[in-house]
C-alpha positions as CSV (number, residue, x, y, z in Angstrom):
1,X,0.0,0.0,0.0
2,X,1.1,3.9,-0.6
3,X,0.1,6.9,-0.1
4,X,-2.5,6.9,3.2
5,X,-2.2,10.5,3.4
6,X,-3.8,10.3,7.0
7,X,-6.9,8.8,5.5
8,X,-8.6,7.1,7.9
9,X,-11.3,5.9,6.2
10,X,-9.8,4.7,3.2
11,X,-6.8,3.3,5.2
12,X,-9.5,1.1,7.7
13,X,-10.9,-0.5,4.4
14,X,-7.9,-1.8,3.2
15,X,-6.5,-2.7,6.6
16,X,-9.4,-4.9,6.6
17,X,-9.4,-6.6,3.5
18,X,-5.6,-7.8,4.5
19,X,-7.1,-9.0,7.7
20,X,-9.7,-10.8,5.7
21,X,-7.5,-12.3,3.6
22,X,-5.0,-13.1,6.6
23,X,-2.3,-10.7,5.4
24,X,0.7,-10.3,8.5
25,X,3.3,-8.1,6.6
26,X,2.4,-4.4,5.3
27,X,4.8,-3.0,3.2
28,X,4.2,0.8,2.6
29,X,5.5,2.7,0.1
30,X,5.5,6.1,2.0
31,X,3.5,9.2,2.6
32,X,2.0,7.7,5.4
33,X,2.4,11.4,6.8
34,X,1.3,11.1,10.4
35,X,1.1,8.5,13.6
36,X,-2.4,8.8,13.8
37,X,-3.2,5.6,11.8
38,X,-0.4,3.5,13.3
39,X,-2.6,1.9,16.0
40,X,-4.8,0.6,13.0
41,X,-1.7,-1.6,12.1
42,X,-2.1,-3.4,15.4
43,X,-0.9,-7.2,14.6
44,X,0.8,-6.2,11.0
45,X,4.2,-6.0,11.0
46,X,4.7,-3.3,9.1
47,X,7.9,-2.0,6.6
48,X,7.5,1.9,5.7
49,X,9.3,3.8,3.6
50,X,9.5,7.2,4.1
51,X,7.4,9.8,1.3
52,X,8.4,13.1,0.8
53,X,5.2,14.2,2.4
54,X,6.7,12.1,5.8
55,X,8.4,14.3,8.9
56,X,9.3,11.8,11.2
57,X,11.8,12.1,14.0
58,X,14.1,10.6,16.4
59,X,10.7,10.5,18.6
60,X,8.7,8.7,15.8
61,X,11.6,5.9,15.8
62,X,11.2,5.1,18.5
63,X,7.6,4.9,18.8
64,X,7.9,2.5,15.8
65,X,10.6,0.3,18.4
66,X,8.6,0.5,21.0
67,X,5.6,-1.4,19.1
68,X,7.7,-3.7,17.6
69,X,7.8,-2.4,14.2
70,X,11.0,-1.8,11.8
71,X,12.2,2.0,11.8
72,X,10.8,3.6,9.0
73,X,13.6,4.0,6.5
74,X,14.0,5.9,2.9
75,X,14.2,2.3,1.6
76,X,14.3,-1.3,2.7
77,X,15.5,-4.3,1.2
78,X,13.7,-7.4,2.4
79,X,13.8,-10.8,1.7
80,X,10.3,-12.6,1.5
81,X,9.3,-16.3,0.6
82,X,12.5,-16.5,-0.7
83,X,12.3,-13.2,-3.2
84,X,14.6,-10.1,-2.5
85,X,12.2,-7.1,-2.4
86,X,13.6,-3.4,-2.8
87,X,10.9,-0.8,-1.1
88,X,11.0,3.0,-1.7
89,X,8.0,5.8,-2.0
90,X,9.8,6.3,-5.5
91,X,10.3,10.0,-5.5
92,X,14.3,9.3,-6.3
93,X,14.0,8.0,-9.7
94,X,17.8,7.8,-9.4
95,X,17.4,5.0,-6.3
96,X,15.0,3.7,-8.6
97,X,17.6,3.2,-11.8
98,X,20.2,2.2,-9.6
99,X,18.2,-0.4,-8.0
100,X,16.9,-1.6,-11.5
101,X,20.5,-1.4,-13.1
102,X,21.8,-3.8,-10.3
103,X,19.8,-6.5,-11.2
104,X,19.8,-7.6,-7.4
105,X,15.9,-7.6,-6.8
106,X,12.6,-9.7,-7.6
107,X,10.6,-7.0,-7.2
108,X,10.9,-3.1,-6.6
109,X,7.9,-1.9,-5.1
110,X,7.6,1.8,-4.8
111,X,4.5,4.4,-4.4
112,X,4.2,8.7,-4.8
113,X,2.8,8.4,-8.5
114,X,-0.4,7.6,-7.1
115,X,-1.1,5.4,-10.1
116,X,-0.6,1.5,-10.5
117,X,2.1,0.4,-12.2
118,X,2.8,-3.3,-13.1
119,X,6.2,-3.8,-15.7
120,X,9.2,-5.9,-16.0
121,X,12.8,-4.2,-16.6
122,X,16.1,-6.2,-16.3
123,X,14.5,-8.8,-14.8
124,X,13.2,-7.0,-12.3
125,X,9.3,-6.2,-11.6
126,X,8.1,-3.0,-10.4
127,X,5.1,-2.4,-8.8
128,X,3.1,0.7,-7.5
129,X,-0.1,-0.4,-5.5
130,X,-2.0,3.3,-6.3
131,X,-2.8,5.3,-3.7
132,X,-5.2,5.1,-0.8
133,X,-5.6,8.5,-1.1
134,X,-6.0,11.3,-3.2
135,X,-6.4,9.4,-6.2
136,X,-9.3,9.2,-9.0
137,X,-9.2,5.4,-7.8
138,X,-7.9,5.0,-4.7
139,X,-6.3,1.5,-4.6
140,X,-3.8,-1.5,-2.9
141,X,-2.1,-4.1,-4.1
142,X,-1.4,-7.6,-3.0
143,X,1.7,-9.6,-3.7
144,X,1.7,-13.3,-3.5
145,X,5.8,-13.7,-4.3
146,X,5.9,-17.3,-4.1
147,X,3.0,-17.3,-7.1
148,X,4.8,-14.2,-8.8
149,X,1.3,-12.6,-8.6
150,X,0.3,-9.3,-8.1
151,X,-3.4,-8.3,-7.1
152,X,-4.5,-4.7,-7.5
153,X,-7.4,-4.3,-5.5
154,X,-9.8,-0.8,-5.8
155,X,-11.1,0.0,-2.4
């Protein structure tokens, strides 16, 4: 998911169609923008990448420790059922190209366009889930790894 944008409506629906479909790991592709939401992530574990729209501090870090969540970071690279993931909000389209040129990852999933993407370069598969906010179609994705399929889901 990308883009919340402290929408809480918006954010509760798609929150609850991961817990429907017994999803554990969020990752976020930024602009998050406040901690209002966070205590709708309760029993996620949550990756989020900080958007340009995000001012979080040494306070914020440690709220995000404190819950047992990963810092929030400008990118992270995960590994998950066995695929190397590179997250970003995707406002650096230089992080972007270097992460493509390097031909290290499975799947670079990024956000801040606020429209889905879904293409192959260099091996490598980018994804942008949409926004949950501020969009014509607001929008989150689901990525199944193992399967190599991506679900784009309008909420």
């Amino acid at each position: 998911m990308s883009d919340t944008h402290d929408n809480e409506k918006n954010t509760a629906k798609a929150l609850n169609i991961f817990r429907k479909r017994n999803i554990k790991t969020i990752l976020h592709a930024g602009d998050f923008i406040s901690l209002k939401l966070l205590s709708q992530f309760e029993g996620f574990k949550l990756y989020l990448a900080i958007g340009n729209c995000d001012l979080y501090g040494q306070s914020s870090e440690l709220f995000f420790v404190r819950n047992g969540q990963p810092k929030p970071r400008g990118e992270h690279i995960l590994n998950i059922e066995g695929k190397k993931i590179f997250l970003t909000h995707g406002d650096s389209t230089l992080s972007i190209q270097r992460a493509i040129e390097c031909e290290e990852y499975d799947y670079i999933i990024k956000g801040h366009t606020h429209f889905v993407e879904n293409y192959k370069k260099n091996g490598t598969r980018i994804l942008n889930p949409g926004a949950v906010s501020r969009a014509d179609i607001c929008s989150v994705g689901i990525l199944h790894p193992y399967l190599d399929k991506w679900e784009i889901i309008n909420l």
